[in-house]
C-alpha positions as CSV (number, residue, x, y, z in Angstrom):
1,X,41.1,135.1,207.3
2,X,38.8,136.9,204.8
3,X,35.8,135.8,203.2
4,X,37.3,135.6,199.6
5,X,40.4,134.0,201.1
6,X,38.0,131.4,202.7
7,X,35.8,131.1,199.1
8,X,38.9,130.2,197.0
9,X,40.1,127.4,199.7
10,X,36.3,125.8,200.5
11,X,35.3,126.2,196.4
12,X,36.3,123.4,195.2
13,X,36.0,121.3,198.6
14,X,32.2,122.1,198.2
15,X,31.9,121.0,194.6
16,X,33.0,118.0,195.7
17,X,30.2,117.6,198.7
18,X,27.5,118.9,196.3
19,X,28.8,116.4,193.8
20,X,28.5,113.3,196.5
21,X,25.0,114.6,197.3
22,X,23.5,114.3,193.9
23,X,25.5,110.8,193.5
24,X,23.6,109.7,197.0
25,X,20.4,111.8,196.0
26,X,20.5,109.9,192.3
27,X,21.1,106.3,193.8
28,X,18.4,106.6,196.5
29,X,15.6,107.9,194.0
30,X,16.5,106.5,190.8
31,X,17.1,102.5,192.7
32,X,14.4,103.6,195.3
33,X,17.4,101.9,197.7
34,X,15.1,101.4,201.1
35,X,16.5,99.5,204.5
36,X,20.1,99.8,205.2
37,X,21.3,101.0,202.1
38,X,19.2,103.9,202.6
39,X,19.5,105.0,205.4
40,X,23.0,104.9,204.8
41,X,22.1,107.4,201.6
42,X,20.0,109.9,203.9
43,X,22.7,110.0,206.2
44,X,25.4,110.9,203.7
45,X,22.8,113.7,202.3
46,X,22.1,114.6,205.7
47,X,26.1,114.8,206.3
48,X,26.2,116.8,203.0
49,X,23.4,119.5,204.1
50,X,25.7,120.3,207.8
51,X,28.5,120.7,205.3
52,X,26.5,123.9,203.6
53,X,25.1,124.7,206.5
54,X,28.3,125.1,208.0
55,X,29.8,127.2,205.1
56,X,26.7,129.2,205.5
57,X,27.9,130.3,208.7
58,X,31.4,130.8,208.1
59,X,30.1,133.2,205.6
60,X,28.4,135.4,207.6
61,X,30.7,135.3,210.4
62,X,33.6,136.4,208.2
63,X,31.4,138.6,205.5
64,X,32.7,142.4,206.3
65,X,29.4,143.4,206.4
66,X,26.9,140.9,208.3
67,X,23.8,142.5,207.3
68,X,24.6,143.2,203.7
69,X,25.7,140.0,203.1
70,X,22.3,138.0,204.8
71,X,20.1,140.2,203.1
72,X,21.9,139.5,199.7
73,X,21.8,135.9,200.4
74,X,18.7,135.0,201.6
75,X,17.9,132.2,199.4
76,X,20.8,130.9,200.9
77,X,19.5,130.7,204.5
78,X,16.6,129.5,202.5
79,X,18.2,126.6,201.6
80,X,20.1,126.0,204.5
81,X,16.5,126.3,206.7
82,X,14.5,123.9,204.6
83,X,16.1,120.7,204.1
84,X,13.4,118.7,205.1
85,X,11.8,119.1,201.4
86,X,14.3,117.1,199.8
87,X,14.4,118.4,195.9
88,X,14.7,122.1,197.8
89,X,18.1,120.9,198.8
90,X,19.2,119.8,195.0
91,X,19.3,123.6,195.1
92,X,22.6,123.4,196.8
93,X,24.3,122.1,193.1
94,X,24.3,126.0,192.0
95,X,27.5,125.4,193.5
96,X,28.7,123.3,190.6
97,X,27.7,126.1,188.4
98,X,29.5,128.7,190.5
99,X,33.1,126.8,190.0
100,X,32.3,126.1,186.7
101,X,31.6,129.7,185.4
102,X,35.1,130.5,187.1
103,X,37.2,127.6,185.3
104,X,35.8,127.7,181.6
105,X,37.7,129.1,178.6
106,X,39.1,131.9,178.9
107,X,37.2,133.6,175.7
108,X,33.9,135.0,176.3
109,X,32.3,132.2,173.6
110,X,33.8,129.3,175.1
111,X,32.8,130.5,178.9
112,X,29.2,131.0,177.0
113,X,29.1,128.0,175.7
114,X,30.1,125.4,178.3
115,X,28.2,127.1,181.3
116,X,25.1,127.0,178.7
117,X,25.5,123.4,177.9
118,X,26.4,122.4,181.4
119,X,23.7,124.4,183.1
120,X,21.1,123.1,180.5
121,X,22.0,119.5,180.9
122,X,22.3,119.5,185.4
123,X,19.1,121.3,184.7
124,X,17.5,118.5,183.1
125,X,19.0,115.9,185.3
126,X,18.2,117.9,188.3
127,X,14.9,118.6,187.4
128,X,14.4,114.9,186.9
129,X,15.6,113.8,190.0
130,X,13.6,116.2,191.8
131,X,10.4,115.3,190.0
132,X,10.7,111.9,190.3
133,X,11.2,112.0,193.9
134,X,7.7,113.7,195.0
135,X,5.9,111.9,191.8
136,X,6.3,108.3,191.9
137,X,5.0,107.5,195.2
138,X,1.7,110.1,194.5
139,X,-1.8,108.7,193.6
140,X,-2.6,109.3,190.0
141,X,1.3,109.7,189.1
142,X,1.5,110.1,185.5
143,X,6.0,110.2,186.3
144,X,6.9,107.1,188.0
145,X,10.0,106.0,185.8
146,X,13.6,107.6,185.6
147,X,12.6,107.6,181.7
148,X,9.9,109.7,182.2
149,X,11.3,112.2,184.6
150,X,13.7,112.9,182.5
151,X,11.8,113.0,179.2
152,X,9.6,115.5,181.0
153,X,12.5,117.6,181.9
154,X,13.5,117.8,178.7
155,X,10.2,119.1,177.3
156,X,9.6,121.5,180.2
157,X,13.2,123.1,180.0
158,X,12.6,124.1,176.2
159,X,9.2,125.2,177.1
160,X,7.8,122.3,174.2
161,X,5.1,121.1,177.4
162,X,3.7,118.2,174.9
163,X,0.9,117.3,178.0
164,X,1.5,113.8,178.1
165,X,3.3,113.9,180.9
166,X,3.0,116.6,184.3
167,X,3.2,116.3,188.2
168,X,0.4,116.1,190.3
169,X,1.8,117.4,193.4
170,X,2.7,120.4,194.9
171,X,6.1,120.3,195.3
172,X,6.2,118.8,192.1
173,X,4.7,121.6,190.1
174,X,6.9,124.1,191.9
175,X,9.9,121.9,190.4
176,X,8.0,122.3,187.3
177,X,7.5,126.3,187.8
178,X,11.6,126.6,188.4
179,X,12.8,124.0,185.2
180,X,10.2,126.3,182.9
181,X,12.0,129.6,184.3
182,X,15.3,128.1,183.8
183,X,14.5,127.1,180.6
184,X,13.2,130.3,179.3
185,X,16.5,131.9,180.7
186,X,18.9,129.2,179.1
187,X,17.6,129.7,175.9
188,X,17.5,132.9,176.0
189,X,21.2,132.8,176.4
190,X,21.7,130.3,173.6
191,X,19.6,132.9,171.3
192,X,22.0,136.1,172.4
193,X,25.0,133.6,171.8
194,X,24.0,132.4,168.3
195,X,22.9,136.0,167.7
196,X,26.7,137.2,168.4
197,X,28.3,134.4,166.7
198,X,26.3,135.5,163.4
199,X,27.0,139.6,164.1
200,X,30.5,138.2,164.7
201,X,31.2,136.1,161.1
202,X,29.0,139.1,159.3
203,X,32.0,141.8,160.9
204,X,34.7,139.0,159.8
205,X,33.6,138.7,156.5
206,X,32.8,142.4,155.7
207,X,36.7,143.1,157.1
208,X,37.8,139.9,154.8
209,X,36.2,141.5,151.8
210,X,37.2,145.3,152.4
211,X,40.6,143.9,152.6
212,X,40.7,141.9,149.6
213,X,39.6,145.2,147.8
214,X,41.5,147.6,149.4
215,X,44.6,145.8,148.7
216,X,45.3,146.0,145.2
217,X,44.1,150.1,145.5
218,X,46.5,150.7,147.9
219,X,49.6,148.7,145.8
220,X,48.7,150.7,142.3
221,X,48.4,153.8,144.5
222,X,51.7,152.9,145.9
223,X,53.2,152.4,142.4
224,X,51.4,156.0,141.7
225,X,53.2,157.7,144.5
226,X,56.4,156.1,143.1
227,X,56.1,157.9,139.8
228,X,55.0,160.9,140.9
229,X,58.1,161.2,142.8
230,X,60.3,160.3,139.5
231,X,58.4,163.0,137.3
232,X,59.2,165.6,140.3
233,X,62.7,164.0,140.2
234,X,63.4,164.6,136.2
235,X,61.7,168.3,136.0
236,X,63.6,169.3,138.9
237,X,66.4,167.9,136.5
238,X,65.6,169.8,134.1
239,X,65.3,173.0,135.6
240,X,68.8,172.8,136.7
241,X,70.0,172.4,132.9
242,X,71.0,168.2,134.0
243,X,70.0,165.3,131.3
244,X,67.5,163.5,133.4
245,X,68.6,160.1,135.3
């Protein structure tokens, strides 16, 4: 089996994984679920994180070139190595992205606009999760509420950063540091978007207009052509001595 053969058959099998972790990952932080129930969540995200690490390793074992293909993906193995800082392994959702990218509209806009919007809004939720996680059990938490994870998401990801809200730990800025990259590069994508759309209409509307004025020039010069080609008819009648038709 190839590695693009194995790709197409494990995509969508791994969207489904990534999309059981972030249920389990969501349930366990948002309820703060602790005792049975818990443990119960950590093993299914523990059961999730074999799953990738697994596909990791198919990867490289099937990749036609082993070394190219581990250097390329380092922040895979990256991933894969560190599961023991739990947002890190949220990471693994770029999968969700990946499928989606290949299953959107077929026109460029429509692939444009529903990655944007769906990247922007797993960002936020993502980013709230993961903030919440390593904030609300910290001293001095000024995040300790769903609500204000994901209101602090929000303003991070468009770069806004109002102040009243911010993580205290370490991890927790690094989260921060990622959603305020992410941000900057999803809007920047929603600016090029816009940007086209607008160069776009202008092109439609300057062919709209050429047309509606070319028209009418090109039926009189039509009607033009026509008489011209009567006059040559009747002279050349009357050269040959013949009454004109």
């Amino acid at each position: 089996m190839t590695q693009q053969r194995y790709r197409d058959l494990a995509e969508w099998p791994l969207m489904a994984t990534a999309l059981v972790f972030l249920a389990a990952y969501a349930w366990q932080v948002v309820g703060r679920v602790e005792g049975s129930a818990g443990n119960w969540l950590e093993a299914t995200m523990w059961a999730t994180w074999g799953i990738f690490a697994v596909d990791y390793a198919v990867n490289l074992h099937l990749a036609p070139n082993r070394r190219q293909w581990f250097v390329r993906n380092l922040h895979e193995l990256l991933i894969v190595a560190l599961p023991f800082f739990r947002p890190l392994r949220l990471l693994r959702l770029v999968t969700l992205l990946s499928v989606l990218h290949r299953t959107v509209g077929e026109t460029l806009r429509g692939r444009v606009v529903t990655y944007v919007a769906s990247s922007a809004a797993l960002l936020v939720f993502v980013g709230a999760l993961a903030v919440l996680d390593v904030e609300q059990a910290a001293p001095d938490a000024k995040i300790v509420t769903f609500g204000d994870a994901l209101w602090w998401a929000i303003t991070t990801i468009t770069t806004v950063g109002y102040g009243d809200l911010y993580p205290v730990t370490p991890i927790g800025r690094m989260v921060a540091a990622a959603l305020m990259m992410s941000g900057i590069a999803v809007l920047g994508v929603v600016t090029a978007s816009i940007a086209s759309w607008l160069v776009q209409r202008v092109e439609d509307t300057a062919e709209t207009a050429a047309y509606a004025v070319e028209e009418p020039l090109r039926a009189e010069l039509s009607g033009l052509v026509t008489e011209i080609a009567l006059l040559r008819q009747e002279l050349a009648s009357l050269r040959d001595g013949q009454p004109p038709q």
